[in-house]
LOTI-123011 format. One record per atom (N, C-alpha, C): residue number from 1; residue in three letters; atom name; x, y, z. Coordinates in nm, 4 decimals, padded with zeros to 6 digits, m for minus. Atoms other than C-alpha are relative to their C-alpha. Layout:
N
+-----+---------+-------+----------+----------+----------+
| num | residuo | atomo |        u |        v |        w |
+-----+---------+-------+----------+----------+----------+
| NUM |     ALA |    CA |        X |        Y |        Z |
...
+-----+---------+-------+----------+----------+----------+
END
This chain:
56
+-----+---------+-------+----------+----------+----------+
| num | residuo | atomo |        u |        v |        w |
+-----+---------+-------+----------+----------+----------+
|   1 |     UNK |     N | m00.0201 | m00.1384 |  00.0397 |
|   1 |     UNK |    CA |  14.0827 |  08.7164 |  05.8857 |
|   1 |     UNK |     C |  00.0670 |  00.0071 | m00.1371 |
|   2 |     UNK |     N | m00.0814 | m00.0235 |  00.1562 |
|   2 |     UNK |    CA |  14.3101 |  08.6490 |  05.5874 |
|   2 |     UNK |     C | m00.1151 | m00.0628 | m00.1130 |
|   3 |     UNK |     N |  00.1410 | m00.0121 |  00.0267 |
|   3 |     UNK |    CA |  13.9813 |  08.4594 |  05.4542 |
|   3 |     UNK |     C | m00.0909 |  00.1683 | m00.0957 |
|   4 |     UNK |     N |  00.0373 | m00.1524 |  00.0335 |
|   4 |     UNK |    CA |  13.8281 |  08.8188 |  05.4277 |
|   4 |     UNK |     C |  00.0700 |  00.0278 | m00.0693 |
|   5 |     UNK |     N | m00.1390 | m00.0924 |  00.0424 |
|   5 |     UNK |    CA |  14.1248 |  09.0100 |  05.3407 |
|   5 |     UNK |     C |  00.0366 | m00.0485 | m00.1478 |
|   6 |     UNK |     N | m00.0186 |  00.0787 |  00.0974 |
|   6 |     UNK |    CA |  14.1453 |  08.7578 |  05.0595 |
|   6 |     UNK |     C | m00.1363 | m00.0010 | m00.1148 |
|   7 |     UNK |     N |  00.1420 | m00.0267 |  00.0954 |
|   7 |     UNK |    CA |  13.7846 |  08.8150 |  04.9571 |
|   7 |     UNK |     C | m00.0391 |  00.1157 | m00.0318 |
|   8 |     UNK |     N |  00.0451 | m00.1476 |  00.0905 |
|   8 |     UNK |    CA |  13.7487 |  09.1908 |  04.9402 |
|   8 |     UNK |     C |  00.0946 |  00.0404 | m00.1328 |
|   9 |     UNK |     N | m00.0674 | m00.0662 |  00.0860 |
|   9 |     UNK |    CA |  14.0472 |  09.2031 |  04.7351 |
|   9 |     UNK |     C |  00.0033 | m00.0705 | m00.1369 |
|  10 |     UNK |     N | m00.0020 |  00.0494 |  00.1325 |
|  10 |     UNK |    CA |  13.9522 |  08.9340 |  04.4396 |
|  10 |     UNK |     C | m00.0934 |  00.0803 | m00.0669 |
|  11 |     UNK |     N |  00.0511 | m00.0945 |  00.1055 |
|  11 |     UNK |    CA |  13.8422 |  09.1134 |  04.1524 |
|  11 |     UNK |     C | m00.0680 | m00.1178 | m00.1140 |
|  12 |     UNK |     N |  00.0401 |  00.0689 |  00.1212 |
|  12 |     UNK |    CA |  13.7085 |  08.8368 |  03.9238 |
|  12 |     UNK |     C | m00.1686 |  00.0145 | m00.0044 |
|  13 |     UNK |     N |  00.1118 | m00.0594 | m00.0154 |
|  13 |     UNK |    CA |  13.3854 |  08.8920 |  04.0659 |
|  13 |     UNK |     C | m00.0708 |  00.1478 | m00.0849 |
|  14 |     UNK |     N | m00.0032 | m00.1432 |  00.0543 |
|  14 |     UNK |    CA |  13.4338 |  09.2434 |  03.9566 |
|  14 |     UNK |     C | m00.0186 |  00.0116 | m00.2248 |
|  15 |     UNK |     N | m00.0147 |  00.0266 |  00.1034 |
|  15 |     UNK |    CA |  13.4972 |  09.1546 |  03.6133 |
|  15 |     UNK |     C | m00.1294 | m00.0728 | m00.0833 |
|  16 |     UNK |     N |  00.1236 |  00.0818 |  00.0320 |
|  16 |     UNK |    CA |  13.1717 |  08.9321 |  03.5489 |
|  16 |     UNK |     C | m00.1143 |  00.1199 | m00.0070 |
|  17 |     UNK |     N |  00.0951 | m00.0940 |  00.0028 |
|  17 |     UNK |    CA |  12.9647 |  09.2286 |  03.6521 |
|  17 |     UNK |     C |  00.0401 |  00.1064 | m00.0822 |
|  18 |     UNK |     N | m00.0932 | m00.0920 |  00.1266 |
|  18 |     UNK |    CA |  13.1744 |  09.4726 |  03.4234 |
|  18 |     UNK |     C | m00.1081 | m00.0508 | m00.1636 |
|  19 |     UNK |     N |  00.0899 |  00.0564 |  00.1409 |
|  19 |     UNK |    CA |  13.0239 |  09.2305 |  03.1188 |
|  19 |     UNK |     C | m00.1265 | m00.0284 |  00.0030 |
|  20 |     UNK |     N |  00.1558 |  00.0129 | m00.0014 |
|  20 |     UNK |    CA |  12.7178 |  09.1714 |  03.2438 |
|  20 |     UNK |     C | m00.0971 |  00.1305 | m00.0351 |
|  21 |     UNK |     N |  00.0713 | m00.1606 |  00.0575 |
|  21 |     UNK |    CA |  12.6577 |  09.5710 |  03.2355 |
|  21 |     UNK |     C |  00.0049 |  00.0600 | m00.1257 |
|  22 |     UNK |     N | m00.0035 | m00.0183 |  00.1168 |
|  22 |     UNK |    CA |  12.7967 |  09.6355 |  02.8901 |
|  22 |     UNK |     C | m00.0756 | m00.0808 | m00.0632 |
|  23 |     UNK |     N |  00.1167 |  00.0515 |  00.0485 |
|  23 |     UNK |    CA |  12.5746 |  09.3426 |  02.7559 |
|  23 |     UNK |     C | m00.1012 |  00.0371 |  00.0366 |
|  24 |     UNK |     N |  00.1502 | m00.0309 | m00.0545 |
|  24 |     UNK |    CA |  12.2539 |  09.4890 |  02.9410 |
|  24 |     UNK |     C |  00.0055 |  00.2283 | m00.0813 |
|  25 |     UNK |     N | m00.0590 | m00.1048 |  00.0781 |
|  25 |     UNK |    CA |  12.4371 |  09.8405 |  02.7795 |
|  25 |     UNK |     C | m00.0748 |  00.0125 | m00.1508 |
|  26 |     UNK |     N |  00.0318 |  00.0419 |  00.1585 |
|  26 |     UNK |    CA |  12.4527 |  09.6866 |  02.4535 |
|  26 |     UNK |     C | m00.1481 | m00.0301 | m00.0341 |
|  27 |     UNK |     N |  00.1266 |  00.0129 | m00.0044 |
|  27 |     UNK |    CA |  12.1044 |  09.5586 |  02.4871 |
|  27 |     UNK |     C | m00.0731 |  00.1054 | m00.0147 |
|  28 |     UNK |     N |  00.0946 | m00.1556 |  00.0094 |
|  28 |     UNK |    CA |  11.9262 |  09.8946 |  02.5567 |
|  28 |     UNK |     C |  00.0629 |  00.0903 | m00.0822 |
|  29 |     UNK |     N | m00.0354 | m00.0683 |  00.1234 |
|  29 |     UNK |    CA |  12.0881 |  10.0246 |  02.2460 |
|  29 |     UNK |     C | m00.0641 | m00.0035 | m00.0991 |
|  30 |     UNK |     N |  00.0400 |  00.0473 |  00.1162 |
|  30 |     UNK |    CA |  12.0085 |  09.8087 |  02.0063 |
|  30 |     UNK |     C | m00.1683 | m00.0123 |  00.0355 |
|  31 |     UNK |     N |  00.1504 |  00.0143 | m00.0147 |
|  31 |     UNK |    CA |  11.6330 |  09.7989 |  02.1723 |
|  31 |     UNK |     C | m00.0401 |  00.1445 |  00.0103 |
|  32 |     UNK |     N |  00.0181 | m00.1652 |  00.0856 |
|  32 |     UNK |    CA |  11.6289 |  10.1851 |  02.1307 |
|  32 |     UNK |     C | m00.0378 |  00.0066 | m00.0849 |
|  33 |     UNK |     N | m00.0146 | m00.0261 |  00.1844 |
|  33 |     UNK |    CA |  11.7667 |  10.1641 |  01.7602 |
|  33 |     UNK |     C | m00.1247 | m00.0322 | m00.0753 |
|  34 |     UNK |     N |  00.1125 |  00.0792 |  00.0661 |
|  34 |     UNK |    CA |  11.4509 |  09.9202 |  01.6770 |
|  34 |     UNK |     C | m00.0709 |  00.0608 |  00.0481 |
|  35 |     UNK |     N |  00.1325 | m00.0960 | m00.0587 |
|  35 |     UNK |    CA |  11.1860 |  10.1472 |  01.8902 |
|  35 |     UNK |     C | m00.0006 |  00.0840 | m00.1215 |
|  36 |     UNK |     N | m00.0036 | m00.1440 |  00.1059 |
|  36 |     UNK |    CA |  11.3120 |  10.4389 |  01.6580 |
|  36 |     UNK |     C | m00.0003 | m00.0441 | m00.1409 |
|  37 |     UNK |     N | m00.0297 |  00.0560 |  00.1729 |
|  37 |     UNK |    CA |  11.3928 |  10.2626 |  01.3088 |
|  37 |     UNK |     C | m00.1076 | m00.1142 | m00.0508 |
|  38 |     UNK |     N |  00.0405 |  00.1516 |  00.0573 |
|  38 |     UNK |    CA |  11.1546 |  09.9410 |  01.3375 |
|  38 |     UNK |     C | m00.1253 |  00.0643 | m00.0535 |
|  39 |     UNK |     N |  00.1301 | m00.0337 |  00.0938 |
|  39 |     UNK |    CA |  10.8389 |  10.1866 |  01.1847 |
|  39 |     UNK |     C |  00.0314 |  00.0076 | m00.1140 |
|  40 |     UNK |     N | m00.0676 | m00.0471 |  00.1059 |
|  40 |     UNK |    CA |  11.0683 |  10.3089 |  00.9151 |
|  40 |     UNK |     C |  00.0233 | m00.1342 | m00.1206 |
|  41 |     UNK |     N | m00.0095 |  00.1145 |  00.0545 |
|  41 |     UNK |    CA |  11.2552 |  09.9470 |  00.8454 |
|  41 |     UNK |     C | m00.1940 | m00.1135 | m00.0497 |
|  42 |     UNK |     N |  00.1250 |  00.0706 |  00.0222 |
|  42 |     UNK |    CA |  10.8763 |  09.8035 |  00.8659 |
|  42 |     UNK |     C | m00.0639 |  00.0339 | m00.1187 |
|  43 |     UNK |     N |  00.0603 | m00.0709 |  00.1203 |
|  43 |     UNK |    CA |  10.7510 |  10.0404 |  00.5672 |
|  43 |     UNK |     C |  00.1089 | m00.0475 | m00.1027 |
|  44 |     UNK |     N | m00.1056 |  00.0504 |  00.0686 |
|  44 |     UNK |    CA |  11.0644 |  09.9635 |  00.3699 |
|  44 |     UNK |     C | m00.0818 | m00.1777 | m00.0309 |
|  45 |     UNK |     N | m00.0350 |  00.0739 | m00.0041 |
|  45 |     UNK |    CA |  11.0128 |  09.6020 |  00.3600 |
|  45 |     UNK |     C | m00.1653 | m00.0463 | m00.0366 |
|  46 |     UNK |     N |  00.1072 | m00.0043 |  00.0546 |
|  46 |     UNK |    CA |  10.6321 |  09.6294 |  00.3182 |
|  46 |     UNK |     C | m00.0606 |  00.0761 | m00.1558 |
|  47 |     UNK |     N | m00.0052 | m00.0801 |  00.1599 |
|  47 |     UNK |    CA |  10.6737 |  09.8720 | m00.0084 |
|  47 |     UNK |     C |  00.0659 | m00.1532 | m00.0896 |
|  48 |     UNK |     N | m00.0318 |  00.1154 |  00.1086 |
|  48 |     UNK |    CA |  10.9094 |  09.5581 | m00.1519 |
|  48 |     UNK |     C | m00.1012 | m00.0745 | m00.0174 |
|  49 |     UNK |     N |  00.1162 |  00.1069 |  00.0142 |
|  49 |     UNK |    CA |  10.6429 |  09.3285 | m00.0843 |
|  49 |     UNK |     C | m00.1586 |  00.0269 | m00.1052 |
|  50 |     UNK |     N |  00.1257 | m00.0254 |  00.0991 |
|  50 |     UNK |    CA |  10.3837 |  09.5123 | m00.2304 |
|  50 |     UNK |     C |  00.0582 |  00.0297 | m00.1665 |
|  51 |     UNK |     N | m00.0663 |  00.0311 |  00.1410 |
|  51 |     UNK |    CA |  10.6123 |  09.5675 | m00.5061 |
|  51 |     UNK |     C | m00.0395 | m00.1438 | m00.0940 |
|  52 |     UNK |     N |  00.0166 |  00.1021 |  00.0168 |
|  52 |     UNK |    CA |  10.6645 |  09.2446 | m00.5555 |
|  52 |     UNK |     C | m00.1098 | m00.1390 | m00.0383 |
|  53 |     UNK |     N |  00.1254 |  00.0946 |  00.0521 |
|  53 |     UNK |    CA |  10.3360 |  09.0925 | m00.5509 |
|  53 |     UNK |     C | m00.0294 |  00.1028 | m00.1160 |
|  54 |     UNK |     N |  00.0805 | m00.0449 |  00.0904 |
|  54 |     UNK |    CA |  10.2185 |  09.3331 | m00.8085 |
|  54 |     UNK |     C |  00.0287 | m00.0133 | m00.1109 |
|  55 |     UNK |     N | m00.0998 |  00.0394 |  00.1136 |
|  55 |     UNK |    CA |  10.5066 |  09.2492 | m01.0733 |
|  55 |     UNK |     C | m00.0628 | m00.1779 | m00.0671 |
|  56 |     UNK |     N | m00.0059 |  00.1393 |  00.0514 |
|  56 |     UNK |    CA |  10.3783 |  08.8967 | m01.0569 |
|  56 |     UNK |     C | m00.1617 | m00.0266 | m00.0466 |
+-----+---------+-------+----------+----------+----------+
END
């Protein structure tokens, strides 16, 4: 019984899943940000290029 009593009340468990959700958090942020920005950043970065080759 103390067994139990000893296992509902550790929290380290608790703590692992805490960071596991803010990294899976953090994740579906930054995989948002790039849904919404990666057409934008993609044109950007294709204008230098075409820049670039045409200078040379």
């Amino acid at each position: 019984m103390i067994k139990i009593k000893e296992f509902v009340h550790d929290e380290e468990g608790q703590t692992l899943v805490e960071y596991g959700l803010l990294v899976a958090l953090i994740a579906l942020v930054v995989i948002g940000i790039l849904t919404v920005l990666g057409g934008k950043i993609r044109n950007i970065f294709v204008t230098a290029n075409t820049g670039l080759k045409s200078t040379t």
